[in-house]
TIMI-340542 format. One line per 8 residues: for each residue x, y, z of C-alpha. Coordinates in pm, whole numbers, plus 50000, padded with zeros to 5 digits. Last residue first. Example, Ala and Ser with C-alpha at 12.3 -4.5 7.8 and 13.67 -1.06 7.14 Angstrom:
2
51367 49894 50714; 51230 49550 50780
END
This chain:
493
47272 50055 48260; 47489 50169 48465; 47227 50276 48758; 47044 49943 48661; 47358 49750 48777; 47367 49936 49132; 47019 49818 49161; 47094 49492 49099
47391 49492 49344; 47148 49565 49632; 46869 49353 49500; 47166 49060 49547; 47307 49192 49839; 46942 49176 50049; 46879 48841 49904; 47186 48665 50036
47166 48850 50375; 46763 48672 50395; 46894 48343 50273; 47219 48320 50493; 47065 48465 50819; 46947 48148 51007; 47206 47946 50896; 47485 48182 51012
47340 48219 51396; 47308 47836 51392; 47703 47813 51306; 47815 48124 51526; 47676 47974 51869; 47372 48121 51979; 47419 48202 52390; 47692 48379 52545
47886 48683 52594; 47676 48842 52304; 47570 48709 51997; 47410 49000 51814; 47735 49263 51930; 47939 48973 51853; 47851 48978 51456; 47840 49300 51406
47796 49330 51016; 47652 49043 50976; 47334 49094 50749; 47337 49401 50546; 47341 49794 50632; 47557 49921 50299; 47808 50100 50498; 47798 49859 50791
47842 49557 50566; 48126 49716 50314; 48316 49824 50692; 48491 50102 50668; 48826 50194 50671; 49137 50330 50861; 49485 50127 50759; 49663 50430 50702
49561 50646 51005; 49629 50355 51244; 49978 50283 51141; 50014 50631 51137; 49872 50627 51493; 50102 50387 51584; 50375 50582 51496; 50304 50900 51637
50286 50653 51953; 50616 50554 51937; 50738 50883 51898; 50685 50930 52267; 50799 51195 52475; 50548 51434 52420; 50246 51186 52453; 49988 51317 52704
50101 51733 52661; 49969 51750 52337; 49897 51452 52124; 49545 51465 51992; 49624 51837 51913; 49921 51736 51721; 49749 51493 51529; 49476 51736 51418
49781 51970 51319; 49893 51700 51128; 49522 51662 50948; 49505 52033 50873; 49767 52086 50649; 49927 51783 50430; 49564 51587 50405; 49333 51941 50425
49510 52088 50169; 49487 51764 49916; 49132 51754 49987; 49063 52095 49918; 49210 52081 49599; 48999 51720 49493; 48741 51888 49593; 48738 52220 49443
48860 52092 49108; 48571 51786 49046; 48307 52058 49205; 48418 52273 48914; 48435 52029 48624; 48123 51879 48704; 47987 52200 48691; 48118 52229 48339
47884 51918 48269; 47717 51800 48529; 47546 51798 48900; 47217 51722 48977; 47378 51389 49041; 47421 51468 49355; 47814 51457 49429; 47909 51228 49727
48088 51238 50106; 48088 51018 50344; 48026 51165 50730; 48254 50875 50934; 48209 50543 51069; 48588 50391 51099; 48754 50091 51121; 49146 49973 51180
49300 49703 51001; 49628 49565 51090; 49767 49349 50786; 49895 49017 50647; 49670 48791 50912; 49917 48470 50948; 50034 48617 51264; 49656 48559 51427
49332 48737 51465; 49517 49109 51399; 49503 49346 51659; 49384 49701 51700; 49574 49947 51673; 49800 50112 51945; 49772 50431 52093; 49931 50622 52394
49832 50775 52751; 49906 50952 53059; 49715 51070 53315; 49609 51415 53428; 49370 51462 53161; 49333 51734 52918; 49431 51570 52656; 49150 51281 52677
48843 51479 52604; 48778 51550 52241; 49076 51485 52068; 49156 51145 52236; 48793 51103 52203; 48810 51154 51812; 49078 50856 51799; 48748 50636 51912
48716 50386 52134; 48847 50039 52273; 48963 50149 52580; 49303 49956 52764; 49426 49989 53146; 49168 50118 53288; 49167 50385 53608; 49209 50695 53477
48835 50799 53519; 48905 50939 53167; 48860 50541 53076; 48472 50521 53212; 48353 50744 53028; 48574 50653 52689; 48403 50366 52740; 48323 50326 52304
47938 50525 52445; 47700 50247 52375; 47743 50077 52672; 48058 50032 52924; 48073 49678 52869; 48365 49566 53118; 48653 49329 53041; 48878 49231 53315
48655 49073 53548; 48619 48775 53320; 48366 48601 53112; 48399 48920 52846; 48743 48792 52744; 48623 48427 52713; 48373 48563 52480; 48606 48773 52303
48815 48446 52208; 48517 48255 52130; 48377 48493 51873; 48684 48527 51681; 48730 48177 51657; 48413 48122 51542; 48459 48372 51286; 48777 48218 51143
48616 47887 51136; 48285 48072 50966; 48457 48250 50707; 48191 48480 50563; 48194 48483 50182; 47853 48671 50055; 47971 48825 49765; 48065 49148 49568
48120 49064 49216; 48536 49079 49090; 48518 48819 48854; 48723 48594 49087; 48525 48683 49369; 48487 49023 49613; 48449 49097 49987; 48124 49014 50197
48135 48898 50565; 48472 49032 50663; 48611 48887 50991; 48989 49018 50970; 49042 49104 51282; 49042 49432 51223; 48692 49386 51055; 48534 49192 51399
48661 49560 51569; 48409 49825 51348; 48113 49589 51431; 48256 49544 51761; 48145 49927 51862; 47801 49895 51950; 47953 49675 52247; 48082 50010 52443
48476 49972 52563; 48668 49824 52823; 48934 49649 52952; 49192 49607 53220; 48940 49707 53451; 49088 49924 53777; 48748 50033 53970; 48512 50280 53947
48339 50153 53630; 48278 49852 53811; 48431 49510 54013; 48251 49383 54311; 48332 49306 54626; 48282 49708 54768; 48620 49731 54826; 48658 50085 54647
48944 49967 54438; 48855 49607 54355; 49123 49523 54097; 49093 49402 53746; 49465 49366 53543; 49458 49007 53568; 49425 48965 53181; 49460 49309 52952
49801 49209 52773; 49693 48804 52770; 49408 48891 52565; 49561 49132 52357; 49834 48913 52273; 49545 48646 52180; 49424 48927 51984; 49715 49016 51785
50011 49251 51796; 50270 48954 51659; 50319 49220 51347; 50704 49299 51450; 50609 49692 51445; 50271 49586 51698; 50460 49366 51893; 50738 49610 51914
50538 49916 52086; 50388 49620 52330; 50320 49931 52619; 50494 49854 52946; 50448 49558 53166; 50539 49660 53484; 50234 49692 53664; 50250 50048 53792
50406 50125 53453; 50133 49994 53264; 49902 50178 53473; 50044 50514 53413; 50068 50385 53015; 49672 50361 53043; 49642 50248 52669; 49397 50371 52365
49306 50071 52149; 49151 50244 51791; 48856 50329 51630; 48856 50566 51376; 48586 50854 51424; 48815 51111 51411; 49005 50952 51112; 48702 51007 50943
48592 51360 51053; 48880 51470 50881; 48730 51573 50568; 48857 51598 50211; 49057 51322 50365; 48806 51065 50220; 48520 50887 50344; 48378 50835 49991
48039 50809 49837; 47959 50684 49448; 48237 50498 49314; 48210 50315 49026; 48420 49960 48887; 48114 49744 48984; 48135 49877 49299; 48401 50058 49484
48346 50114 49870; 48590 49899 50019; 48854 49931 49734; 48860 50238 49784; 48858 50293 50174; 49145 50065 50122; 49293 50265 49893; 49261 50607 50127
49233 50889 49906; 49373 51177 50030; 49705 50974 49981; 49687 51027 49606; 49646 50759 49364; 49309 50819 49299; 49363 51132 49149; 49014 51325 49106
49016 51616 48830; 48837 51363 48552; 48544 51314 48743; 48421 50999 48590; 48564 50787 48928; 48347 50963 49124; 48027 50804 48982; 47741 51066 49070
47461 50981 49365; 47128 50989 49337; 47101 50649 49179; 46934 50455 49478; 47240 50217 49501; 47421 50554 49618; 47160 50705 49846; 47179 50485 50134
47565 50544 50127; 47493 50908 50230; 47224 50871 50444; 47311 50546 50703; 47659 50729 50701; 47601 51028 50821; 47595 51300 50623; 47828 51564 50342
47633 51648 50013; 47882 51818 49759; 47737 52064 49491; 47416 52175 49650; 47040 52335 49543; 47086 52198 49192; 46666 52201 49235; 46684 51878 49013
46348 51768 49208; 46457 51445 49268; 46825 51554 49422; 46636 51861 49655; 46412 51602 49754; 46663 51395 49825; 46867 51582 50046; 46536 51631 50238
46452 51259 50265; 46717 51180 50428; 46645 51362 50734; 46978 51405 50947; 46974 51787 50929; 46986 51960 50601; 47285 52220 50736; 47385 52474 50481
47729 52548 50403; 47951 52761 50215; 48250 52828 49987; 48306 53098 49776; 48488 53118 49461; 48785 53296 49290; 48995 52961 49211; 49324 53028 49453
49146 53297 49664; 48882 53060 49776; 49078 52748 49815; 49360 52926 50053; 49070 53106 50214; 48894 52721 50316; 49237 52610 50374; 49342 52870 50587
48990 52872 50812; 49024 52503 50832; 49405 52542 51010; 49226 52758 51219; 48972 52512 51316; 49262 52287 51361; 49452 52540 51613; 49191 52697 51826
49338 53045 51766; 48974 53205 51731; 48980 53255 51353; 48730 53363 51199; 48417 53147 51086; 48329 52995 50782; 48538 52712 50843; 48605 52414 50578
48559 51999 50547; 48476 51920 50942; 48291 52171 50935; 48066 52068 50693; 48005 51778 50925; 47762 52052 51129; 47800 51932 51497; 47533 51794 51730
47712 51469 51766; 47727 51427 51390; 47458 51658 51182; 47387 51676 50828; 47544 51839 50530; 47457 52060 50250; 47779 52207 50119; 47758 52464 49832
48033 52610 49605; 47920 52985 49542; 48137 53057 49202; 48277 53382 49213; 48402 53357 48861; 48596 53057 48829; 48912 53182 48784; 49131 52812 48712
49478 52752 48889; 49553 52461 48721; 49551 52139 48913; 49812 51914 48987; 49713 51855 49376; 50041 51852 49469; 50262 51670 49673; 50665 51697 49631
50746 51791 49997; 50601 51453 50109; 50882 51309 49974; 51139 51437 50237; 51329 51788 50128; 51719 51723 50126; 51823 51734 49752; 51518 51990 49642
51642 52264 49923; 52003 52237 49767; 51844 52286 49403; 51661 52524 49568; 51309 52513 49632; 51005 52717 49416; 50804 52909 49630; 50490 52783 49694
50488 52954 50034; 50340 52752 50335; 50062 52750 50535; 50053 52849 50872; 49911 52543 51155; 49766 52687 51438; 49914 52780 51727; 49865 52535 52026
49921 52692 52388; 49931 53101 52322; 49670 53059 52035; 49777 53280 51753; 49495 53563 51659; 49469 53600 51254; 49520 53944 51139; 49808 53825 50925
49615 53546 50701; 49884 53328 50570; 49870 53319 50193; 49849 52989 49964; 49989 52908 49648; 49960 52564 49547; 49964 52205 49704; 50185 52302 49890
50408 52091 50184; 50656 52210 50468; 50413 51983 50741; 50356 52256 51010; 50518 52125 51350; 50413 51817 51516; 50558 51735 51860; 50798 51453 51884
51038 51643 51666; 51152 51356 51474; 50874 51117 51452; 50639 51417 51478; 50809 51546 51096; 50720 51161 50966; 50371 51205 51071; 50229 51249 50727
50380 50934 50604; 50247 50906 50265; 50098 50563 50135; 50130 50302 49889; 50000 50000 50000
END
């Protein structure tokens, strides 16, 4: 996999400092406030390097979007988004405020005036809210009310088999080669050769929502058993290492003779959140044959497996289910070892805490498992298909430049927020969380809502075993794909 290493500056500095990457001209705005704490991120000149300059710069240097610099008139380029956790995901994409010295949403504010003075337009948002059925009214009605619809998933992929949704992959300004792309995400999300919604870097509400294992490394110490850094770089990071990692951690703090949320658990997390974790370990219900059509291939051994192992986990006083809510709760009480959550919480909440922490991903199933996968719900993105010819064009050129300013400029400085204060003297964890960032993707079964797609969170601790579970579901998930894909084949057609 082919990725850039946007943390490679952390790795040596240990905190982040402005990635020295273009992808065009862009201005620094002067009247801007600097936060005392966390300045934002400035971007850079395009200046052209010396030959010196062009001997020593790291790759990353060399990315560019490879567009022209087109006028396009005063264009208004239109977001209509819906809501995640009560924010607009527009803004995860630009800022239409001023700056406040909050560092990434004044990293936003310089790419969204970067992109506006580089192609003459104006970018804005309106909010839709989380009802489907007004993004596509505006879409059935032809109203060209939006060029780019941001929502949650359950919307935005709903909409693609439905034929509302323009193939990415005929917008001739959009390099899929380029890190703001994820492949995997591609290759995920790609049917029959077309690609309709995308959780891309043009946002970073992705990686936000990436789950990840977040570890207690006060804890750790106390027991003696450090962070497993090299199990994870030698690729022996997997869940029976996890297993033995979190086991006889649990301790009965307040004496009561029981252990809960306020005592030491060596882990937790929310069970909504195993359909993201069965993928990292490699439990896929649906990938693609021979001929390249999307099937129904779950591997019931490896499943099985799966299953059992968590199950044994969750018989013990080391695991608790904190809910729906990933445990981050219950891990910013500082007493858990490891939380199965979200990177977004580490943004959010855990910063400011008076313990510290690091990241690892999530395990593999076994050795023989090639790669760490780690999963993500996010607000996909896709072009209505009220949308076309030179508008095409447009939207095409705006998106593909904003996306390559918000991978080299406003993702690091989300990083570096992440990081502050909890993780300045480790580069091992700015390398786990590039491990992290480029293995992020999303389920094909929770994207498209079919059969399987959290397997233990229908099981449970105990009960149906996976076999009987299977046979009862087969027929029905069958079905479901199959009108699924037929409806994507009518859209060519």
């Amino acid at each position: 996999m082919k990725t850039k290493k946007i943390l490679c500056f952390l790795l040596a500095a240990l905190l982040m400092l402005p990635l020295l990457v273009s992808c065009g001209e862009s201005e620094t705005n002067k009247d801007a406030p600097s936060a005392e704490a966390e300045p934002a991120a400035e971007p850079v000149s395009s200046a052209s390097p010396t030959p010196e300059e062009e001997e020593t710069e790291p790759e990353e240097t060399l990315l560019t979007d490879g567009l022209p610099d087109t006028d396009f008139g005063g264009y208004g380029f239109r977001i209509a988004c819906g809501q995640g956790n009560g924010v607009p995901m527009a803004e995860y994409v630009i800022s239409m405020d001023d700056y406040t010295g909050t560092p990434v949403k004044d990293a936003l504010r310089d790419s969204t005036l970067y992109i506006e003075q580089r192609f003459n337009v104006k970018l804005s948002y309106d909010l839709y809210g989380n009802d489907s059925n007004t993004f596509m009214k505006s879409i059935k009605t032809a109203d060209d009310a939006f060029d780019v619809m941001v929502a949650p998933d359950y919307i935005t992929y709903a909409f693609a088999p439905k034929g509302y949704l323009l193939d990415m992959k005929s917008v001739g300004q959009f390099d899929f080669s380029k890190p703001w792309w994820p492949p995997i995400m591609l290759d995920t999300l790609t049917i029959n050769d077309s690609l309709y919604a995308m959780s891309s870097y043009l946002s970073y509400l992705g990686i936000h929502w990436t789950r990840a294992l977040m570890v207690n490394k006060d804890i750790a110490g106390e027991l003696m058993i450090g962070v497993p850094y090299d199990a994870v770089r030698e690729g022996t990071w997997t869940l029976d290492a996890m297993l033995a990692y979190v086991r006889d951690v649990a301790s009965d703090l307040d004496g009561n003779g029981k252990i809960d949320a306020s005592d030491r658990i060596g882990f937790v997390t929310g069970s909504q959140t195993y359909y993201c974790f069965q993928e990292s370990v490699g439990v896929t219900p649906y990938s693609r044959n021979a001929e390249g059509r999307i099937e129904l291939s779950l591997d019931l051994d490896r499943t099985d497996r799966y299953v059992a192992k968590m199950r044994e986990l969750m018989g013990t006083q080391d695991y608790l289910d904190a809910g729906d809510f990933f445990g981050s709760a219950v891990f910013q009480t500082g007493n858990s070892l490891v939380n199965l959550g979200e990177i977004g919480d580490a943004y959010d909440i855990y910063s400011s805490f008076d313990f510290t922490y690091g990241f690892l991903p999530c395990p593999k199933l076994d050795e023989t498992q090639k790669d760490y996968v780690n999963c993500c719900t996010d607000g996909p993105w896709g072009i209505p298909t009220t949308v076309s010819g030179e508008q095409t064009d447009i939207v095409g050129t705006i998106c593909e430049a904003l996306s390559c300013y918000n991978y080299q400029h406003v993702l690091p400085v989300y990083f570096d927020v992440s990081m502050k204060r909890r993780m300045a003297d480790s580069p091992d964890d700015a390398e786990m969380l590039q491990i992290i960032a480029d293995t992020r993707m999303t389920s094909f079964a929770y994207a498209y809502d079919l059969p399987f797609k959290n397997i233990l969170g229908d099981l449970g601790a105990s009960g149906t075993g996976v076999g009987s579970y299977y046979e009862k579901q087969q027929r029905s998930a069958v079905k479901l794909l199959d009108k699924m894909l037929a409806n994507f084949e009518k859209i060519i057609n």
